[in-house]
N, C-alpha and C positions, 0 to 999 in steps of 0.2 A: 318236924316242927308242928305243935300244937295247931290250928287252924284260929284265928282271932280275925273277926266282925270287922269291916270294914264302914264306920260309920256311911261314907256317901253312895255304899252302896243298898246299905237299909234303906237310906231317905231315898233314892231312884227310883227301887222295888215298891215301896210304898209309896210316891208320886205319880207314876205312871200306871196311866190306866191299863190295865191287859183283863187276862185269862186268869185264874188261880185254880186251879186242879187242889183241892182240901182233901189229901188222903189219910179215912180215917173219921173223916164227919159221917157222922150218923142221925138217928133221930132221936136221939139220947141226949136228953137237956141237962144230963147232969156232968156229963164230958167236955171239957173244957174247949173243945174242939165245935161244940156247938155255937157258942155266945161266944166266938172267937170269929167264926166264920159271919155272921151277922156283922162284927166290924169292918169286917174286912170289904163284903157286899155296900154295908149301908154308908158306912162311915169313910171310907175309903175309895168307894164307888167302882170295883172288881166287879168281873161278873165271876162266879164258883161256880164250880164243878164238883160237886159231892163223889168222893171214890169211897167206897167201902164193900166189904167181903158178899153184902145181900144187894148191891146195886141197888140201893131203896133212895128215894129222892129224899131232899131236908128242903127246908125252908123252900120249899116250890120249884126246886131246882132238879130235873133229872140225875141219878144217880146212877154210875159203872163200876164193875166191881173189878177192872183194873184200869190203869191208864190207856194200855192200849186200845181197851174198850171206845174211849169216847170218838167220838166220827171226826174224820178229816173237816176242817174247816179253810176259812180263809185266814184266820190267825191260829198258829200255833201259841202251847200252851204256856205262858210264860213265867208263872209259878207253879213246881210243887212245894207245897205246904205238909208236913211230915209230921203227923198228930199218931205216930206207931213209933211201938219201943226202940230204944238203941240195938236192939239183937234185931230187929227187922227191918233198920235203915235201911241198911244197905241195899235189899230189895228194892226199896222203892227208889232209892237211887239212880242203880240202875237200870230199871222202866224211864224214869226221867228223861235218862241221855237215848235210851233208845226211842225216846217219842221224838226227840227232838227239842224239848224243852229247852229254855233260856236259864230259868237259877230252880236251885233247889231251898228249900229254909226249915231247917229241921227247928220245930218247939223246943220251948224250955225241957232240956233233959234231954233233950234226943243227940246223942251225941256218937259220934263213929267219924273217925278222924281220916281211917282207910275211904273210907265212899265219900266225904269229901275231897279226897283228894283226886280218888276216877271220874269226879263231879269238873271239878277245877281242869283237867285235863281232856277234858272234853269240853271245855270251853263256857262250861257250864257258870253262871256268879253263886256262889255259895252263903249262906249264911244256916248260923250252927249256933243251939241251945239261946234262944231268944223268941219272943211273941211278939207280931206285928202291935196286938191291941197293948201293949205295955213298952215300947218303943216308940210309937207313934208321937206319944207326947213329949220328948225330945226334940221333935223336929215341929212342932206344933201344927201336927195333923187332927 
């Protein structure tokens, strides 16, 4: 069965303050994933975690270039955010459950119905082919 968005699990993810792990932001202002991750920081009030392939920090934020990478803390990571293709979800997916993450939310297009579903079964809250900074205004964030 297709995987379908859970409204009051969008508005949760985006009400509570956590962690968002942004796998995929870079410092590439033309990638959607940059002025996506600013809403998410500013507007939203997240703290991000920049993952990408050169571990380069964005918006003043240390960057790793994978999830495992970023150091034990006292709050684990409560979002990954999924700004990589449908052929490469699922990787990150599965980093996810293995960090221990809370939900996964893969961007507009990013779709893989199998790793949501290893997501879900890991306890994991899922949300699939949507953007926080374009949902937001729904719940009037």
């Amino acid at each position: 069965m297709p995987h379908v968005n859970d409204p009051a699990v969008l508005e949760r993810l985006m009400r509570t303050k956590g962690r968002w792990a942004i796998v995929g932001l870079s410092s590439n202002q033309w990638r959607a994933a940059y002025d996506t991750a600013l809403f998410i920081r500013d507007r939203l009030g997240m703290e991000i975690i920049p993952v990408n392939l050169r571990a380069e920090p964005v918006h003043g934020e240390t960057g790793y270039a994978r999830l495992a990478d970023i150091p034990d803390s006292k709050r684990p990571i409560d979002v990954v955010d999924c700004f990589v293709n449908s052929q490469r979800v699922g990787d990150v997916v599965d980093q996810a459950i293995a960090v221990g993450a809370k939900a996964v939310w893969l961007q507009l297009g990013v779709i893989d119905e199998a790793a949501a579903e290893r997501a879900k079964a890991a306890g994991l809250e899922v949300v699939m082919n949507a953007c926080p900074a374009q949902d937001a205004v729904r719940f009037g964030l």
